[in-house]
N, C-alpha and C positions, 0 to 999 in steps of 0.2 A: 504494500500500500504506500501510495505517496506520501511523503511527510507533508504537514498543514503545517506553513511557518506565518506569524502574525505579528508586523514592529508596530508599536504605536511610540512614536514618539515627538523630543519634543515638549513635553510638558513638564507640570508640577506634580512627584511623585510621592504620596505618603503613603507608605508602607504598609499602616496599620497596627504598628507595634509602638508608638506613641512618641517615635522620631521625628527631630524635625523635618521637614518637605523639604525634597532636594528638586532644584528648579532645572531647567531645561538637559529631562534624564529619559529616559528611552529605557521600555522592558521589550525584550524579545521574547516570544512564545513560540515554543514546537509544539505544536500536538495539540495535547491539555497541559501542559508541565511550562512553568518558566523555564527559561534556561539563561537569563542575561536581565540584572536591571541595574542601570546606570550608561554607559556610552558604548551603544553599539558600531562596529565597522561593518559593517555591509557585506566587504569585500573578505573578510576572513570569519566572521561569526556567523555566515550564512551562506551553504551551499553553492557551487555555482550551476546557476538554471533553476535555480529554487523559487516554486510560485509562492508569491510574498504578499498579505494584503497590507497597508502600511496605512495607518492613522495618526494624521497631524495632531497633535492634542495641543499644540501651541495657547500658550494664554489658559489654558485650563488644566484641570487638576485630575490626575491619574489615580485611581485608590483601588483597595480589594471593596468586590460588590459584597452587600451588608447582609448579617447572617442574623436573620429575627427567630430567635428561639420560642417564642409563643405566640403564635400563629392558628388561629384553626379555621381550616377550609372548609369543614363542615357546616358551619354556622348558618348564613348563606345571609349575610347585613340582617341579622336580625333583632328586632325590636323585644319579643318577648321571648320566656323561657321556653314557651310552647312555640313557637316558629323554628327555637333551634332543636327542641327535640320529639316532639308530635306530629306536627301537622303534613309535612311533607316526606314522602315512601323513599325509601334508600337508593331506588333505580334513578329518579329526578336529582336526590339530594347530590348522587356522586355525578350527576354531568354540569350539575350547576357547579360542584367545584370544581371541575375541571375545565370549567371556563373560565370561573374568578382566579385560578392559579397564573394562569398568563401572565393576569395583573399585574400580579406581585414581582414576576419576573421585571416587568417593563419600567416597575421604581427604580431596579436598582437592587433587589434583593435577591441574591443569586442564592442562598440560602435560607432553608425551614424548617424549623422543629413543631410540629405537631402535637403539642402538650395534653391529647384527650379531644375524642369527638365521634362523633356518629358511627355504629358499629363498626366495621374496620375501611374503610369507605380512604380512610390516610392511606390505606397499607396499601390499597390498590391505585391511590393515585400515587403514591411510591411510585410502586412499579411502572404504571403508564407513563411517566417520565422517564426513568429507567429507558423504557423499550420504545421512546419517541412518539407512543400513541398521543400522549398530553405535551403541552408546552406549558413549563414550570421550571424552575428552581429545583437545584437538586432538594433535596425531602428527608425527613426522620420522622417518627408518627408513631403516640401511642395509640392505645383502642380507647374503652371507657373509660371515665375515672373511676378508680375502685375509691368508694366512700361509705361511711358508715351512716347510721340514722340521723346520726346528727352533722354530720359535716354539707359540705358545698352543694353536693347534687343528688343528695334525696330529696327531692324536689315535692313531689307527687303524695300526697296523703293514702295511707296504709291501705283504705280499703278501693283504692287505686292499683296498688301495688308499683313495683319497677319495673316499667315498660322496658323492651328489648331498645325500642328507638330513644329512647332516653339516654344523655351523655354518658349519666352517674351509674354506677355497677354499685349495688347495695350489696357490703361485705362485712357483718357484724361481728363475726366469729374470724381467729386467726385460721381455720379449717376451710371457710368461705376465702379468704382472701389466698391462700395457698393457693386454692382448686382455678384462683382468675389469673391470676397470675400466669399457671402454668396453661392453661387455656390460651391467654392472650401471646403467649411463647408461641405455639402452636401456628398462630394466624400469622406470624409473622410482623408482628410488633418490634419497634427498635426501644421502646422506652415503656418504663410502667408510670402511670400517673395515678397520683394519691389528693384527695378533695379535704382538707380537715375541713376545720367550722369557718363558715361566711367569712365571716369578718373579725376574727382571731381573739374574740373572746373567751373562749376556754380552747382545753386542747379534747378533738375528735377522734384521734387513734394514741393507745397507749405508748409511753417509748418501745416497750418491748413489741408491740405490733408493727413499729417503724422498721424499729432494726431487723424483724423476721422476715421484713418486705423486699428493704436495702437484700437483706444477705440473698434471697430466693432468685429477685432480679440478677445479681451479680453474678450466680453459683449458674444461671442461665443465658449467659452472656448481655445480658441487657442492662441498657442504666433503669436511673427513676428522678423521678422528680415529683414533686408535692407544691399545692397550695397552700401558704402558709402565712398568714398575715399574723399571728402573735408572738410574742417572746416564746411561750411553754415549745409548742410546736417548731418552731424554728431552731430552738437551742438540740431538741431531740430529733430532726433531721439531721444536725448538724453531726450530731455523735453515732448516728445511725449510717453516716457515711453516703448520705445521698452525693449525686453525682450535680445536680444543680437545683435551684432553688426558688421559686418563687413569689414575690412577694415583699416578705418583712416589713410591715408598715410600723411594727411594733417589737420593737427589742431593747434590753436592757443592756446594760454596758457589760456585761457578761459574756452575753448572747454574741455581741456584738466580736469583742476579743476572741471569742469559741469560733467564730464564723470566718474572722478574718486569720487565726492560725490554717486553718484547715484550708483557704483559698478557695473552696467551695462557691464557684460564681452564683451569685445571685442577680436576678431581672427581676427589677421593682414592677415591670412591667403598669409604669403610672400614666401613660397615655390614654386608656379609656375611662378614668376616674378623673385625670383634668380636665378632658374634651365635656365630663358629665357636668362639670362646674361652669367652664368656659362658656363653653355653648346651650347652656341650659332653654333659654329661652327658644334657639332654632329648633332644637330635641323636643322641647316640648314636656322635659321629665319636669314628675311632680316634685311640690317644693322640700318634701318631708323628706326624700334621695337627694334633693343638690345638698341640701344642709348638711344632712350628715355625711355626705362626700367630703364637703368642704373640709371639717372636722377632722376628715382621718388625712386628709391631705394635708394638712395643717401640722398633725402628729407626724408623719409620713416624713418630712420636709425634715423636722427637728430630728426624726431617726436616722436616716440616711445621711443628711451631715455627719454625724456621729460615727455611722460606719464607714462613711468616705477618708475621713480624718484616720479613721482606726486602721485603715489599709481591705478593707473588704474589697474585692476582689466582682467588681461589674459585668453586667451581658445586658443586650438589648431583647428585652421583647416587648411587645405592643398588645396583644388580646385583640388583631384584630380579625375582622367576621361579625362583630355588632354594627349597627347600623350607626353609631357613634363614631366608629373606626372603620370603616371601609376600606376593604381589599384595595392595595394599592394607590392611595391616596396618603395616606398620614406616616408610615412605617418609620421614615428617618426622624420623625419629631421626636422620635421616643428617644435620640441623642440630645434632643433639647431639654428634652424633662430631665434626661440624667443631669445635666451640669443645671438646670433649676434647682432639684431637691436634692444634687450633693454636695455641688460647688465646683466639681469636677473642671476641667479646661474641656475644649473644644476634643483636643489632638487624646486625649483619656478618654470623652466620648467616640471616637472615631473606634479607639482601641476595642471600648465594649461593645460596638458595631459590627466586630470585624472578628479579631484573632480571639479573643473571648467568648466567643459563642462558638468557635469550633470545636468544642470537644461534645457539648449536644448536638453532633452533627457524625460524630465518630470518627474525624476527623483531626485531631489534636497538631498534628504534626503535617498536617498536609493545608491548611486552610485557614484564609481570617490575614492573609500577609503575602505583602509582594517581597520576591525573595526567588532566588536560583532555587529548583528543582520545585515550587511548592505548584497547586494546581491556580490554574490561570484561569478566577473568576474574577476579575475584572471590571468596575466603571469608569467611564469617562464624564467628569461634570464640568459643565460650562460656567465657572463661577472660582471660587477658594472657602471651601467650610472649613477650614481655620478662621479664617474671619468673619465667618456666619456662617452657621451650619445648619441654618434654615434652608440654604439651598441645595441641597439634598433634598430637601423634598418640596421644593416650588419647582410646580409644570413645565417641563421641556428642561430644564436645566441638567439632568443626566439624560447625553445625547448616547452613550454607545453603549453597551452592557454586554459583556461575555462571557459566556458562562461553558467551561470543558475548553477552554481556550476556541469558542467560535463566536463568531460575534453574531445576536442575536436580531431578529427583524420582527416587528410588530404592526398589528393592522393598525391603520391610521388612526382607527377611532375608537383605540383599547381603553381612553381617560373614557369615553360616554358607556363603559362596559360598567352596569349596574345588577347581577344578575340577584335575586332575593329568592330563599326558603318561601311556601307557601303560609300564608294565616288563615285563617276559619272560614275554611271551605264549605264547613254545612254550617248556613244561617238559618232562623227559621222567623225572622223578623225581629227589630229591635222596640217595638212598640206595642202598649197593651191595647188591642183590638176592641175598644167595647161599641157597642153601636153607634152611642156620640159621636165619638173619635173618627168610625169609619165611614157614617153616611150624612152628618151635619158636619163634620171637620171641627168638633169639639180641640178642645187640649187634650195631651193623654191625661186617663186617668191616674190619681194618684190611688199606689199600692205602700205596703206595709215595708216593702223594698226599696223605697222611691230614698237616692241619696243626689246630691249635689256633686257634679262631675267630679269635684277635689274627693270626696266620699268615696266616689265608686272608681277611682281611681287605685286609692288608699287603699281599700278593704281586706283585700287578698293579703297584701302586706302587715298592715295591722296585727290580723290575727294570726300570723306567722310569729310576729314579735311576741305576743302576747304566752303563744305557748312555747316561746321558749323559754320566757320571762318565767311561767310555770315550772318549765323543767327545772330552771337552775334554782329556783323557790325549794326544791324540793331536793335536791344535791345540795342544799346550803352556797350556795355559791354565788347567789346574787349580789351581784356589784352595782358601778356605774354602765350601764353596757355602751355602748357607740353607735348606738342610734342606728335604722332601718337602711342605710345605705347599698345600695347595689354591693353584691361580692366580687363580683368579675371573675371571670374562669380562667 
């Protein structure tokens, strides 16, 4: 086979390992493999008769394409819990993300980790990448989340039970959680994911349930990863030997020390918790979620300082697939929020972009850095995010993206690619029918149900808080809690 040789040079190169940018430097690629960055000769560093395609990158900035650790393709921009796990059949679910993956590709984000989502629907868009049937990012993907009654995604009340299409895998016993584990081995999963409690108010899996998760995953070649937004759970991932980490919005200077010896990356993953505050208004969320967003964002900002100072150890990922975060649109902001809520520099957020998310990629030594021998995934931005790293992710400003060392081509009109999960497909009319109503065109009637939109918005939520408010009433454990705020998955 002929060798594929590709110079782009010419430009402003950051590496990704949090060196300064060397200005007018040239990487050469054979194949998928760098093989040369800094000043190439033509005449000796490349074949003669060698077909070459060559990129001016002049005035712009050369980087490794960005590697989002949490990511779920499954989602499909969804609004409610039930969009992302009811309403729409797994044969629609998986072509609708196999359209939204393009997306992602065409940011700039040559890499994904899959942290949980719709039956194994990851694992086969894996592969249809793999096998060039999809156009995506290369991929890493767990199945469900395994979670207990009380954590992230026992969504659905008992006499509901846990649907198959539902994210969360209800695993109450360590015998249950063995038997998914080994199950989700089976399908070809590259990672286990663990759901503790919402919003990191108590801890949802024992340590010893952690560490028998950590060791099961390992002893099967798999990583794992977990939700984890409080100190308890976080400190006991960390000793548990999880492989990366999600969250932390709450940790103690303990936690924090414990977290940053071990280098265990964590992804605050705080992009769809600011866009909830940010954009409230255009979203539309009620008021009783931006508040308490705001609140843990608040706490969030104070923690992460903390562990940025302490030397904790950053990855990017975003959560996105909610209609807050959209496929393909926000991905590099989630460098912005790093150096918001840590303090971090620009060229640290690049690092946690890039070389730090490669080892949720199973890739450690091959990916995240431009560099002789490493794989040539590749962008080119028309801008400098050193000096503003917003432009990474404003429209048109990442012109070329390569990804296996080939440079990637996109239909013109990928930005107006909105594809969305189905919502309540069987209606059966939203209004009480009484004869006034329907043949004098009365008002509807008022029922014993009848609540003011802000009511019937709340409701569900409410009385979700309420029984947990019960639970921990009755474990002695009631505190101050942190108020009803979205969990984010």
């Amino acid at each position: 086979m002929t060798d594929r040789w590709l110079l782009i040079e010419n430009g402003t190169v950051i590496d990704g390992d949090a060196n300064p940018p060397v200005p007018d430097c040239s990487v050469l690629v054979r194949n998928a493999r760098i093989v040369k960055v800094g000043t190439v000769d033509r005449e000796n560093d490349i074949p003669r008769g060698a077909q070459v395609e060559v990129i001016d990158a002049r005035g712009k900035t050369v980087m490794p394409g960005l590697i989002d650790i949490h990511c779920h393709m499954t989602y499909g921009l969804a609004r409610t819990e039930e969009e992302i796990s009811v309403y729409t059949p797994p044969e629609l679910r998986t072509l609708i993300a196999a359209a939204n993956v393009e997306k992602v590709l065409a940011a700039g984000v040559t890499s994904i980790s899959q942290p949980g989502g719709s039956y194994f629907i990851g694992v086969g868009l894996r592969e249809g990448i793999k096998r060039g049937l999809v156009h995506g990012p290369r991929m890493t993907s767990a199945g469900r989340y395994l979670t207990t009654s009380n954590g992230l995604t026992d969504w659905f009340p008992d006499a509901t039970g846990n649907p198959e299409s539902s994210i969360g895998k209800l695993t109450n016993t360590a015998d249950e959680m063995k038997v998914e584990i080994r199950r989700q081995a089976k399908a070809g999963v590259d990672l286990i994911k663990l759901a503790d409690s919402p919003y990191g108010d108590f801890q949802a899996f024992t340590d010893d349930e952690l560490k028998m998760c950590a060791d099961l995953a390992h002893q099967l070649g798999l990583k794992i990863t977990i939700h984890a937004r409080g100190d308890g759970e976080m400190n006991a991932a960390v000793n548990a030997g999880f492989d990366h980490i999600m969250h932390g919005n709450y940790m103690s200077d303990a936690t924090i020390e414990n977290l940053a010896t071990s280098q265990i990356p964590l992804a605050p993953t705080q992009l769809f918790m600011h866009h909830i505050v940010e954009f409230a208004e255009i979203s539309r969320n009620r008021a009783s979620i931006v508040e308490a967003t705001k609140r843990m964002n608040d706490a969030t900002q104070e923690t992460l300082h903390r562990a940025y100072a302490a030397g904790v150890k950053f990855a990017m990922g975003t959560d996105s697939g909610f209609a807050t975060v959209p496929y393909g649109e926000w991905h590099a902001r989630e460098l912005e929020m790093l150096m918001h809520y840590t303090g971090m520099s620009s060229l640290e957020a690049i690092q946690a972009g890039t070389k730090n998310g490669a080892n949720a990629m199973g890739l450690p030594d091959d990916l995240g850095v431009l560099a002789e021998g490493k794989l040539a995934d590749i962008i080119v931005v028309n801008g400098d995010p050193v000096a503003d790293i917003r432009v990474l992710y404003t429209p048109g400003k990442v012109e070329t993206v390569v990804l296996n060392g080939e440079v990637q081509t996109f239909p013109e009109n990928i930005r107006q690619r909105f594809l969305r999960n189905d919502y309540l497909p069987h209606e059966y009319g939203w209004e009480v029918l009484s004869y006034e109503r329907a043949l004098e065109g009365a008002p509807q009637p008022k029922t014993q149900l009848d609540w003011t939109s802000e009511q019937r918005l709340d409701v569900v939520n409410d009385v979700r808080k309420q029984e947990k408010v019960g639970a921990l009433a009755v474990a002695g454990t009631v505190a101050n809690l942190n108020g009803d705020g979205p969990a984010a998955e």
